[in-house]
VOGU-3710 file (C-alpha; in Angstrom, 3 decimals, decimal comma):
1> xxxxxxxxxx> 116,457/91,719/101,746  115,529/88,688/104,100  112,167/89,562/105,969  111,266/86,672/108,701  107,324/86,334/109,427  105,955/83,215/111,870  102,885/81,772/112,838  101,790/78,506/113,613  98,904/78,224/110,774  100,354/78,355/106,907
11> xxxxxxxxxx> 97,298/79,824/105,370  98,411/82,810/107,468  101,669/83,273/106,438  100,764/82,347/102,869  98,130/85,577/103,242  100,444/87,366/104,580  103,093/86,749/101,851  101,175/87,754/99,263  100,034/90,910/100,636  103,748/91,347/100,988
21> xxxxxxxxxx> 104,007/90,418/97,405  101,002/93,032/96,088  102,215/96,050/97,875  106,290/95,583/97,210  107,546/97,156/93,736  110,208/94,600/93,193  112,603/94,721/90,252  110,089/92,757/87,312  113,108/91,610/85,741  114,981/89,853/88,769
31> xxxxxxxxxx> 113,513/86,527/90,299  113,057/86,566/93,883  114,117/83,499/96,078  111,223/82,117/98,419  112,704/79,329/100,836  110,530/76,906/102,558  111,011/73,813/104,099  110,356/71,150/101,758  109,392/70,756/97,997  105,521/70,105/98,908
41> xxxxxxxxxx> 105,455/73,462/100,881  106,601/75,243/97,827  104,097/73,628/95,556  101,669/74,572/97,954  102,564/78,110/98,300  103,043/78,779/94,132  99,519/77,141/94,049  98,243/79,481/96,995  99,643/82,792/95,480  98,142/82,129/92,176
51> xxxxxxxxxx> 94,951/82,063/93,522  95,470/84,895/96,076  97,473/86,826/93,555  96,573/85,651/89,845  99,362/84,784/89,259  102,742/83,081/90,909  105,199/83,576/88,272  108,705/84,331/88,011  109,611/83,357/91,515  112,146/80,501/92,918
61> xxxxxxxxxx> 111,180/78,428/95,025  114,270/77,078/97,253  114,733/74,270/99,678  116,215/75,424/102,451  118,286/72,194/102,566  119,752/73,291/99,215  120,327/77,214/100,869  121,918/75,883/103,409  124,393/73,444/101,297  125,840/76,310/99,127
71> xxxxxxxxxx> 126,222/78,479/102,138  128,309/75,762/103,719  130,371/75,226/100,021  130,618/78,748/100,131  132,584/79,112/103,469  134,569/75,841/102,870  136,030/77,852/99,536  136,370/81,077/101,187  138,410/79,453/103,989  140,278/77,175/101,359
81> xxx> 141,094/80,191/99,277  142,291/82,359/102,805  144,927/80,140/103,339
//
């Protein structure tokens, strides 16, 4: 499920995220795709929900660049293959 959250400081939305995060019962056995802007902003985050959390494991952390690449490859085939 895609939830959308903004604010203009990222120590709020990194809070925010991992109360998200504590109070969800997600599936332990199925990674969950975080997508941020740039490489440094996922470090950052991982590094941020460890110490909010304990722990930042067994989530992906995804470019949005590369997101928005396979969407595009995605469409290209579906159109290829509707012809």
């Amino acid at each position: 499920m895609l939830q959308l959250y903004h604010s203009n400081r990222l120590e709020t939305l990194a809070e925010q995220f991992a109360k998200v995060l504590s109070t969800q019962s997600l599936d332990p056995f199925k990674a969950e795709q975080v997508v941020v802007q740039n490489a440094g902003m996922g470090r950052w985050l991982s590094l941020r929900l460890a110490q909010q959390n304990g722990i930042a494991a067994y989530r992906t952390i995804v470019v949005l660049k590369k997101i928005l690449r396979l969407l595009r490859s995605s469409v290209l085939l579906a159109f290829k293959i509707a012809k």
